[in-house]
PDB file of N, CA, C and O in Angstrom:
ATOM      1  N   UNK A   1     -29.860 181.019 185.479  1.00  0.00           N
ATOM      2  CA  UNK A   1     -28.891 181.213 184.432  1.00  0.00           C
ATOM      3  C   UNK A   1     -29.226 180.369 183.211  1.00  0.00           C
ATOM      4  O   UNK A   1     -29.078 180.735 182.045  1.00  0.00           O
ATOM      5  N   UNK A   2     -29.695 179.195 183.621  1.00  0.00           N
ATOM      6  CA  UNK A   2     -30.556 178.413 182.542  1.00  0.00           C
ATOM      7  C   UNK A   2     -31.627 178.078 182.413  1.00  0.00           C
ATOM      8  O   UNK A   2     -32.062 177.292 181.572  1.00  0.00           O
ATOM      9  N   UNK A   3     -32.234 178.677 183.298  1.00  0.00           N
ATOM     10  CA  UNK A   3     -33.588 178.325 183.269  1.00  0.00           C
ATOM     11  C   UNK A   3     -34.858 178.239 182.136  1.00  0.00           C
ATOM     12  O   UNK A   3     -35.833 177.493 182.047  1.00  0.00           O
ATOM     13  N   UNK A   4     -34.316 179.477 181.247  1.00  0.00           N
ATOM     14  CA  UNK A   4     -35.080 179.877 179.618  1.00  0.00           C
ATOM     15  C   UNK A   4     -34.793 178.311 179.010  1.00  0.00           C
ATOM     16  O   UNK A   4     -35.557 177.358 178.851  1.00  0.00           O
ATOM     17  N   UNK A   5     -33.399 178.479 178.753  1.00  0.00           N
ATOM     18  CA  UNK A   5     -33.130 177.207 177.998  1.00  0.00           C
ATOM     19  C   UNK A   5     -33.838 175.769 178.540  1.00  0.00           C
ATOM     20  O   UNK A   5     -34.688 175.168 177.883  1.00  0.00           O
ATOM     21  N   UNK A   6     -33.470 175.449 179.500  1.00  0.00           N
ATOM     22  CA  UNK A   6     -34.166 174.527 179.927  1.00  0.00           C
ATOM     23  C   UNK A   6     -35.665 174.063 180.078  1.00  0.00           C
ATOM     24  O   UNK A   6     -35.950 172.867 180.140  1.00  0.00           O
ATOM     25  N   UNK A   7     -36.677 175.137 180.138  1.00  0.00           N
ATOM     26  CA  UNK A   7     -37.724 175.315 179.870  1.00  0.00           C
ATOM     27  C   UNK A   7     -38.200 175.268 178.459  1.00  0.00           C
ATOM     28  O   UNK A   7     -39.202 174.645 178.108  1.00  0.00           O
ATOM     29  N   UNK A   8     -37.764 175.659 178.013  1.00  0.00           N
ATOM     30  CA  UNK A   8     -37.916 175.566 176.269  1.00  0.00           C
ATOM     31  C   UNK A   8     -37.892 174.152 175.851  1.00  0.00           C
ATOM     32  O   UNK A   8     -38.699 173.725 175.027  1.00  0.00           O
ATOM     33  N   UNK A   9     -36.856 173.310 176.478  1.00  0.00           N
ATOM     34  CA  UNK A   9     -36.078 172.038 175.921  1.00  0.00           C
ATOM     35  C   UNK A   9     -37.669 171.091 176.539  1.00  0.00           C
ATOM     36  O   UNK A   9     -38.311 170.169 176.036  1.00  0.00           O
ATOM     37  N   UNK A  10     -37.821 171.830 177.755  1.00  0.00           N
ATOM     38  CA  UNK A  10     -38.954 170.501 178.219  1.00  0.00           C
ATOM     39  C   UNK A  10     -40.220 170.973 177.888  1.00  0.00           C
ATOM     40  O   UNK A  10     -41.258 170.317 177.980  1.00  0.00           O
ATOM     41  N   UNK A  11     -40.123 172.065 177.519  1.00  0.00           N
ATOM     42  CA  UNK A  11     -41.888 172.620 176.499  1.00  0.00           C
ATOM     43  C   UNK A  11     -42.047 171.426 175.706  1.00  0.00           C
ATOM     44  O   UNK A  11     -42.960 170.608 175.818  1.00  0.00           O
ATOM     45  N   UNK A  12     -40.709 171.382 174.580  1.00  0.00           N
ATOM     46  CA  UNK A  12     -41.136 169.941 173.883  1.00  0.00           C
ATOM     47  C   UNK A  12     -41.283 168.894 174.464  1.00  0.00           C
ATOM     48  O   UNK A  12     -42.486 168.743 174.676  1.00  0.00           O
ATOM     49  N   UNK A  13     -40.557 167.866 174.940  1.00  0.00           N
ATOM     50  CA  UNK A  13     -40.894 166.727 175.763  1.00  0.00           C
ATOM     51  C   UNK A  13     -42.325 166.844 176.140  1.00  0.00           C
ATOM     52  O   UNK A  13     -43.109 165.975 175.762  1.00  0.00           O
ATOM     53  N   UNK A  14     -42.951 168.402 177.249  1.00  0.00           N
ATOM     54  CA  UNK A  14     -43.848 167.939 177.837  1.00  0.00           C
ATOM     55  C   UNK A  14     -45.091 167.874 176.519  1.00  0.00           C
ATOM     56  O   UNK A  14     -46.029 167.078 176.545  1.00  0.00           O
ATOM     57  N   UNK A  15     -44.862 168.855 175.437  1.00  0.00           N
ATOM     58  CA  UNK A  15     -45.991 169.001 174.321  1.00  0.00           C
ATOM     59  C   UNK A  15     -45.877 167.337 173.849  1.00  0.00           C
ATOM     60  O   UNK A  15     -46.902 166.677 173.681  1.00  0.00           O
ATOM     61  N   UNK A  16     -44.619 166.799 173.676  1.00  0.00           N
ATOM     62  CA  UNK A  16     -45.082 165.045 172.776  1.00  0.00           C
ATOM     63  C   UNK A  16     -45.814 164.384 173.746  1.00  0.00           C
ATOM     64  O   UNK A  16     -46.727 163.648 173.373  1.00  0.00           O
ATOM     65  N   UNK A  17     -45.535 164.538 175.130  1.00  0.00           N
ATOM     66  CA  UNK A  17     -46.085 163.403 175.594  1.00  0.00           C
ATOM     67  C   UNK A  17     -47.928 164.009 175.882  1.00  0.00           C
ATOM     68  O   UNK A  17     -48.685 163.296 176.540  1.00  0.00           O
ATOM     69  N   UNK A  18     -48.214 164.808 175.531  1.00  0.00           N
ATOM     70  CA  UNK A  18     -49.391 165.679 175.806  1.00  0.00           C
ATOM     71  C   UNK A  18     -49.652 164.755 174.500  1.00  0.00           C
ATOM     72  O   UNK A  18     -49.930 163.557 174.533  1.00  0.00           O
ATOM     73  N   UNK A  19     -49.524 165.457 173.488  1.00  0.00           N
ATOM     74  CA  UNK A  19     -49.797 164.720 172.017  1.00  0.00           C
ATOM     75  C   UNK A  19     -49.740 162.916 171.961  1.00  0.00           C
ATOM     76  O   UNK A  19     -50.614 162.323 171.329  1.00  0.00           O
ATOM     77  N   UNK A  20     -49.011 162.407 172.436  1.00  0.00           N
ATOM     78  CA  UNK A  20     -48.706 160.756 172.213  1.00  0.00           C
ATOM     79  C   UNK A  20     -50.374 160.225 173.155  1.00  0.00           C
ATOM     80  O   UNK A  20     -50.807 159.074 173.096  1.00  0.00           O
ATOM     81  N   UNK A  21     -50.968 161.205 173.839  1.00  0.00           N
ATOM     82  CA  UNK A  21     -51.665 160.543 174.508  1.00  0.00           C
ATOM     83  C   UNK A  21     -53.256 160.932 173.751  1.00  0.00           C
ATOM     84  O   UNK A  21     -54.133 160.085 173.585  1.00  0.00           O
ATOM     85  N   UNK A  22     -53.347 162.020 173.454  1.00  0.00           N
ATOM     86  CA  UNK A  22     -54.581 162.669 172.566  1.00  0.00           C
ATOM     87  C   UNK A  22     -54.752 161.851 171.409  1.00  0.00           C
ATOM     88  O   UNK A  22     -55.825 161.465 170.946  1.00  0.00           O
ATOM     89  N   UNK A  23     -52.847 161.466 170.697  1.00  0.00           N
ATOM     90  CA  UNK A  23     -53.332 160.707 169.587  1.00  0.00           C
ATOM     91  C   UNK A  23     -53.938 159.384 169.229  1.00  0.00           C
ATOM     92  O   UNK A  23     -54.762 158.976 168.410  1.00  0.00           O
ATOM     93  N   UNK A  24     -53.354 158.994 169.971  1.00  0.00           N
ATOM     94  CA  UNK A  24     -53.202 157.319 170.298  1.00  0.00           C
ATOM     95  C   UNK A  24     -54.318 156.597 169.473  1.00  0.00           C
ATOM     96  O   UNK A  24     -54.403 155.764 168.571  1.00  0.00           O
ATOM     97  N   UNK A  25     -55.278 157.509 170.414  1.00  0.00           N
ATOM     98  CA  UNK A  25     -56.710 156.815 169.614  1.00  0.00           C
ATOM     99  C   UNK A  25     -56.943 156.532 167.968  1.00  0.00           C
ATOM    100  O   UNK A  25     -57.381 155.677 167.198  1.00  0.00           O
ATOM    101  N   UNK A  26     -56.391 157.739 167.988  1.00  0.00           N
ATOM    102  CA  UNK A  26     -56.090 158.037 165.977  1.00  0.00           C
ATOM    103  C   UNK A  26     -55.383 157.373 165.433  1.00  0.00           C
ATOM    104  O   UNK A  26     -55.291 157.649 164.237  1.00  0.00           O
ATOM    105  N   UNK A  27     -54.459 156.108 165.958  1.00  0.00           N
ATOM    106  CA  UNK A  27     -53.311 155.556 165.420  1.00  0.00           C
ATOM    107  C   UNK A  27     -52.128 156.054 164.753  1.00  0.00           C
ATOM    108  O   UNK A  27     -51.467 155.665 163.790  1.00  0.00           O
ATOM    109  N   UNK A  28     -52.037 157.375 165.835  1.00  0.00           N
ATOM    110  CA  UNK A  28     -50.733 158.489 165.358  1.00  0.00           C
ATOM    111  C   UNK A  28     -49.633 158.421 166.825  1.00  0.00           C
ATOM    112  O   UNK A  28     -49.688 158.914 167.952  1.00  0.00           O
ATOM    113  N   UNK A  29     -48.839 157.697 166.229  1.00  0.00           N
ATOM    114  CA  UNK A  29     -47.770 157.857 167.490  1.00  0.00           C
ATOM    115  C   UNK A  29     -46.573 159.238 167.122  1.00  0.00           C
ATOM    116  O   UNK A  29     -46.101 159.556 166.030  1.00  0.00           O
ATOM    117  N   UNK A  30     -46.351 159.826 168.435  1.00  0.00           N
ATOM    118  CA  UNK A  30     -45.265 160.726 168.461  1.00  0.00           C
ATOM    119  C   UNK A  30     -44.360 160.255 169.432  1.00  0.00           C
ATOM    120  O   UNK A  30     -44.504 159.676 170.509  1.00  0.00           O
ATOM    121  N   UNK A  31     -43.172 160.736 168.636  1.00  0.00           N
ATOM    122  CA  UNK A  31     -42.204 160.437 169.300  1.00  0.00           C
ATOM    123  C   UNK A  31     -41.074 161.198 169.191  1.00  0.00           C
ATOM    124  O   UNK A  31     -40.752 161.722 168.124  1.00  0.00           O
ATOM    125  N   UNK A  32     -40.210 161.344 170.578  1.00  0.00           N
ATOM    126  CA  UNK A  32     -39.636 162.874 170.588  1.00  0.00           C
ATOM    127  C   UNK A  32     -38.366 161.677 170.733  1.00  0.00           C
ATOM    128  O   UNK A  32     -38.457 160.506 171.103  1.00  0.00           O
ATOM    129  N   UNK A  33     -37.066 162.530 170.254  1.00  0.00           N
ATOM    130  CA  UNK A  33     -35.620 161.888 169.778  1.00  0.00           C
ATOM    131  C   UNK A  33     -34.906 162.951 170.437  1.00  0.00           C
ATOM    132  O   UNK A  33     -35.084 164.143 170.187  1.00  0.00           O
ATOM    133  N   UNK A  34     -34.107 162.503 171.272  1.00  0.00           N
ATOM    134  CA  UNK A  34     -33.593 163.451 172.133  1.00  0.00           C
ATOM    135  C   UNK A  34     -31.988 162.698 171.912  1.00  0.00           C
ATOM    136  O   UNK A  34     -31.647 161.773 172.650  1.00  0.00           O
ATOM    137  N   UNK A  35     -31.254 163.122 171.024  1.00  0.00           N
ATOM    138  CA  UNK A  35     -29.718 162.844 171.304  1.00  0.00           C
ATOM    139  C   UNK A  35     -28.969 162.852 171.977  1.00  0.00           C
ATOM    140  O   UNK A  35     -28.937 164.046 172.278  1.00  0.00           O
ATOM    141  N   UNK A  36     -28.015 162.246 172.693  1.00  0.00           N
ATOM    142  CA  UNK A  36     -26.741 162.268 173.521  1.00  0.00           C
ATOM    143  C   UNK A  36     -26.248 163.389 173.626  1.00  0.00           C
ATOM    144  O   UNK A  36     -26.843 164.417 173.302  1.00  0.00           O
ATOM    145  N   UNK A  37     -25.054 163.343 174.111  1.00  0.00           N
ATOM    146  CA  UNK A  37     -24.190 164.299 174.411  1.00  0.00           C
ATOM    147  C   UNK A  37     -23.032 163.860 173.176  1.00  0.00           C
ATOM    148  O   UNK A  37     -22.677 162.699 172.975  1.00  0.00           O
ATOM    149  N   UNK A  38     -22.455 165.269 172.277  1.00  0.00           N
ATOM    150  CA  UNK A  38     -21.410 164.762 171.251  1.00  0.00           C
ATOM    151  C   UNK A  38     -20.450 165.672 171.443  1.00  0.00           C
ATOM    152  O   UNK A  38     -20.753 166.856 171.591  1.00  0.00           O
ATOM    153  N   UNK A  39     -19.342 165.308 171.463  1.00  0.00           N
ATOM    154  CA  UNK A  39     -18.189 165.711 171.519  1.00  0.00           C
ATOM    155  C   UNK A  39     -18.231 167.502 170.414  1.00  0.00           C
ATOM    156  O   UNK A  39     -18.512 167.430 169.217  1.00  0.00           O
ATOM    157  N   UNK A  40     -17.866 169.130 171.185  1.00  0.00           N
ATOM    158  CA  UNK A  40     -18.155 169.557 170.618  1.00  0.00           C
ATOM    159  C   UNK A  40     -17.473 171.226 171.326  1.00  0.00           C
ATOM    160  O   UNK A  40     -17.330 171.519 172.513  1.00  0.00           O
ATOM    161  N   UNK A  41     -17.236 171.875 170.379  1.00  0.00           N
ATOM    162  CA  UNK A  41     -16.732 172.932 171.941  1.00  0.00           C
ATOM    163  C   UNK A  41     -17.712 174.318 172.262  1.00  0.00           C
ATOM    164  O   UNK A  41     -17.428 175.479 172.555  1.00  0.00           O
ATOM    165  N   UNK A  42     -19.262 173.448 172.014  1.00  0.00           N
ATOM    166  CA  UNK A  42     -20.306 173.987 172.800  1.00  0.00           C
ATOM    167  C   UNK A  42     -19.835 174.205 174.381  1.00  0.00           C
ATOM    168  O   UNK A  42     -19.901 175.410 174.625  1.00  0.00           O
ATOM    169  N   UNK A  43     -19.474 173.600 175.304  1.00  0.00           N
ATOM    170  CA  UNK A  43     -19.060 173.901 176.692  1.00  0.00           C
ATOM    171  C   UNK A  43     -18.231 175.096 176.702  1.00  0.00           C
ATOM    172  O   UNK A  43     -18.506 176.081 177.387  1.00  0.00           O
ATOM    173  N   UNK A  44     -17.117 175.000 175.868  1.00  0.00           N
ATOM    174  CA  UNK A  44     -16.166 176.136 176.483  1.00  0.00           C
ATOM    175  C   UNK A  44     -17.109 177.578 176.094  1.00  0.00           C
ATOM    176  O   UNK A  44     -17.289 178.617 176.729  1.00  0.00           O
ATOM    177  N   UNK A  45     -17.478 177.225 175.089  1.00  0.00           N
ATOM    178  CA  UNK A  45     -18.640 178.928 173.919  1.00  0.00           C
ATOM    179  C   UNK A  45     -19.459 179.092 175.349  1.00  0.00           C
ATOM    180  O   UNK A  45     -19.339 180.143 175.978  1.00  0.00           O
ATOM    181  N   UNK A  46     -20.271 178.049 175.828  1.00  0.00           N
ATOM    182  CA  UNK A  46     -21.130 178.544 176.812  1.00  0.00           C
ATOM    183  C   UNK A  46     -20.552 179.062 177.825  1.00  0.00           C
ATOM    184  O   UNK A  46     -20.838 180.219 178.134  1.00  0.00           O
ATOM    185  N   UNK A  47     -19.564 178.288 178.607  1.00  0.00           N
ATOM    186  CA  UNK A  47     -19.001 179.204 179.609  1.00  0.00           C
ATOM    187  C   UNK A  47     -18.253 180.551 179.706  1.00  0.00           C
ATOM    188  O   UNK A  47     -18.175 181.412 180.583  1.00  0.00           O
ATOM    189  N   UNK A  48     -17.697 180.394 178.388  1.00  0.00           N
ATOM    190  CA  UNK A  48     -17.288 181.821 178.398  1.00  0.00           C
ATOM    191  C   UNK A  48     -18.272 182.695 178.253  1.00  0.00           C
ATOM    192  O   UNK A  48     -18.222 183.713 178.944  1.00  0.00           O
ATOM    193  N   UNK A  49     -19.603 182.466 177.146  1.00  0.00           N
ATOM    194  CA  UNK A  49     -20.799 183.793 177.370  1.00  0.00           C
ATOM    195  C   UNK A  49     -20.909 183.714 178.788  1.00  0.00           C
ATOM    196  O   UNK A  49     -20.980 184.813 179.338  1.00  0.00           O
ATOM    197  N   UNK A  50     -20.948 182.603 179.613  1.00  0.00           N
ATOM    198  CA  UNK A  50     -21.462 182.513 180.821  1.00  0.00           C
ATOM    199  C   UNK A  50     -21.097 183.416 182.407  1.00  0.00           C
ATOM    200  O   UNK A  50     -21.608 183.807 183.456  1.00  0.00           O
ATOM    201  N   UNK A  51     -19.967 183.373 181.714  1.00  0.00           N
ATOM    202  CA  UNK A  51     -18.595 184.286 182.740  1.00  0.00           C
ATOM    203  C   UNK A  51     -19.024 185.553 182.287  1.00  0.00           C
ATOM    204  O   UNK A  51     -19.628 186.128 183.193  1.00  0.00           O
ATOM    205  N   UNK A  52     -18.948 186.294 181.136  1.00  0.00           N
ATOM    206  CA  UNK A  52     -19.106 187.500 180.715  1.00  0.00           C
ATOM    207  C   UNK A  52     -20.214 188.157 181.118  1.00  0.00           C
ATOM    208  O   UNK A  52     -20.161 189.321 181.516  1.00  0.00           O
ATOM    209  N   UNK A  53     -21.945 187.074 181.010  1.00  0.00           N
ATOM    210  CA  UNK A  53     -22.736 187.892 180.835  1.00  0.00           C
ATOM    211  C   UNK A  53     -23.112 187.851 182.733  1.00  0.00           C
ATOM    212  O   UNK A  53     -23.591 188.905 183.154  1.00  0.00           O
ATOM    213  N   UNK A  54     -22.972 187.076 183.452  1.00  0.00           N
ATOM    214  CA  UNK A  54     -22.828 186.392 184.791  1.00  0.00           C
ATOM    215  C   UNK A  54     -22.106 187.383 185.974  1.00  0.00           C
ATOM    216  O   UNK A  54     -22.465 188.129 186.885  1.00  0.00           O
ATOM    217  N   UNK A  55     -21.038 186.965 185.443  1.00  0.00           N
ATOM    218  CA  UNK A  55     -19.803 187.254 186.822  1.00  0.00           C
ATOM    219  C   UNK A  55     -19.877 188.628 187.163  1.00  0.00           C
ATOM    220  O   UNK A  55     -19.620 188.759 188.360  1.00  0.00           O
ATOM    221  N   UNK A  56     -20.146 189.806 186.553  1.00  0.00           N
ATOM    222  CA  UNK A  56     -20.179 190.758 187.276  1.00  0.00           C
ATOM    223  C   UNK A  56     -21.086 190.757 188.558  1.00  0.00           C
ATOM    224  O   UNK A  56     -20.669 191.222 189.619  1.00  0.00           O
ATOM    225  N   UNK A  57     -22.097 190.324 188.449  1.00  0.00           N
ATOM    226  CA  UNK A  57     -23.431 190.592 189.119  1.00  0.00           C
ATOM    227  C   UNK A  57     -23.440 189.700 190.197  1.00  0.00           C
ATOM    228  O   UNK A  57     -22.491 189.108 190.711  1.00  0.00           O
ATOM    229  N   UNK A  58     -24.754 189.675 190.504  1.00  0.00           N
ATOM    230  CA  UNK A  58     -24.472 188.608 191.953  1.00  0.00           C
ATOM    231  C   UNK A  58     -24.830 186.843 191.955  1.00  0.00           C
ATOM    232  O   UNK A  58     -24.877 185.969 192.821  1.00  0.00           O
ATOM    233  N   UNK A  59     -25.047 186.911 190.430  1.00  0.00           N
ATOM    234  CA  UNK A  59     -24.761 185.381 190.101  1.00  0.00           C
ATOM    235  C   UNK A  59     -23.580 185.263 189.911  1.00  0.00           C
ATOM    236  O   UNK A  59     -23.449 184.071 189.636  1.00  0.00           O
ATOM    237  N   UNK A  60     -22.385 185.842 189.871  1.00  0.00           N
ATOM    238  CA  UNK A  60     -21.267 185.401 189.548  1.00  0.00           C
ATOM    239  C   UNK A  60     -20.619 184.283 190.348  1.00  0.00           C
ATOM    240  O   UNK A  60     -20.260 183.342 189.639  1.00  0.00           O
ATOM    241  N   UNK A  61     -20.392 184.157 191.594  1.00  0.00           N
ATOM    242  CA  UNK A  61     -20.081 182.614 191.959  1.00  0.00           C
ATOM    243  C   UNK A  61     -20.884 181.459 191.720  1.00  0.00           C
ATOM    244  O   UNK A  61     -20.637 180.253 191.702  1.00  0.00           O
ATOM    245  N   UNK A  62     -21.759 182.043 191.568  1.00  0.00           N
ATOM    246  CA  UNK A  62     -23.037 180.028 190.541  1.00  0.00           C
ATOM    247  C   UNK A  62     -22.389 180.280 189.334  1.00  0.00           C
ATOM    248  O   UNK A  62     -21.651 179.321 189.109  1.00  0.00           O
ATOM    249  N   UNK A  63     -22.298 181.277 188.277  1.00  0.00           N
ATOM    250  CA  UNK A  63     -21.969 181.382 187.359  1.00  0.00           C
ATOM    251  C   UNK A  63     -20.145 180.719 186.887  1.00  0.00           C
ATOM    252  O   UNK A  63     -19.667 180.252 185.853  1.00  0.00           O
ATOM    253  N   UNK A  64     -19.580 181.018 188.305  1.00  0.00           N
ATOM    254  CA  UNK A  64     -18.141 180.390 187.717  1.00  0.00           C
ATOM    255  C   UNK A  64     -18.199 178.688 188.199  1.00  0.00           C
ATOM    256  O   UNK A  64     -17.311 177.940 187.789  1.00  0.00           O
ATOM    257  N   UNK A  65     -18.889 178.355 188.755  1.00  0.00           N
ATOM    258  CA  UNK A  65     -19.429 177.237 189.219  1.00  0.00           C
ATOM    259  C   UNK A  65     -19.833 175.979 188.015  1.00  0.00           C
ATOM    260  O   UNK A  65     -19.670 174.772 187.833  1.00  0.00           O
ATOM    261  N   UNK A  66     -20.436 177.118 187.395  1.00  0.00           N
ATOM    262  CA  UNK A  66     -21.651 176.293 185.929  1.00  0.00           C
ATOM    263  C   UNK A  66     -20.714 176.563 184.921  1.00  0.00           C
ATOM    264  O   UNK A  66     -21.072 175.850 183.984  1.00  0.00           O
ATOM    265  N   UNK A  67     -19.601 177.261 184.544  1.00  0.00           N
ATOM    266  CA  UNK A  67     -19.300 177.572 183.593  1.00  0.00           C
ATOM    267  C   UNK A  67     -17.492 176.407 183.903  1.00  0.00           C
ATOM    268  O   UNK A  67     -16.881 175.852 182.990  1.00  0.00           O
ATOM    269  N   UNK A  68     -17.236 176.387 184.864  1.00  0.00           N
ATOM    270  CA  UNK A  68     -16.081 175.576 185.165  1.00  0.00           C
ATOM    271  C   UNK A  68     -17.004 174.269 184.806  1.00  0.00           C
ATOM    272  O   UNK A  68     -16.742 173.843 183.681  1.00  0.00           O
ATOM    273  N   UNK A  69     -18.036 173.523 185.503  1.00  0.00           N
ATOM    274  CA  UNK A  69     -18.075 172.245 185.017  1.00  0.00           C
ATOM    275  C   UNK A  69     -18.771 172.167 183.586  1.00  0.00           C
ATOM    276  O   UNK A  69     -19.182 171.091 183.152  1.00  0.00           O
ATOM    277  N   UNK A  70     -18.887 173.401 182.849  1.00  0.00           N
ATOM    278  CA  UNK A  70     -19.067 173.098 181.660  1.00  0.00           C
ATOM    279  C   UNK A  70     -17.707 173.014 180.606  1.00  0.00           C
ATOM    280  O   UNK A  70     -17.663 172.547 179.467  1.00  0.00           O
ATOM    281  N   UNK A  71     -16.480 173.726 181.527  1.00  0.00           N
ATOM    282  CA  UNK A  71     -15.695 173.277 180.786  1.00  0.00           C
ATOM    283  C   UNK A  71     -15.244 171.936 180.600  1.00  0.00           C
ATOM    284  O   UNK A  71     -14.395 171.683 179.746  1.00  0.00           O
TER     285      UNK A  71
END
């Protein structure tokens, strides 16, 4: 159910730390900035796509699962 997203998120991570190590030599540091968690009503938006696009099918009990503790 999240797997795209999540994969995407650590494409970057894994590309800086690929890069922080190629560069080094060059005296080029990278560095990846990964923010907190901020107060926001991203959770409820996700769970509700989550329920909609989810619950019919046979992810629907993981889906009300992921979408309740995202509320």
């Amino acid at each position: 159910m999240g797997a795209c997203y999540h994969a995407g998120k650590y494409t970057v991570e894994g590309l800086s730390d690929a890069l922080r190590l190629e560069l080094k030599r060059f005296g080029i540091d990278v560095v990846l900035i990964e923010p907190g968690s901020i107060q926001t009503d991203w959770g409820a938006i996700a769970a509700g796509k989550l329920r909609a696009a989810s619950s019919p099918g046979p992810y629907g009990e993981q889906a009300d699962a992921s979408a309740t503790s995202l509320e």
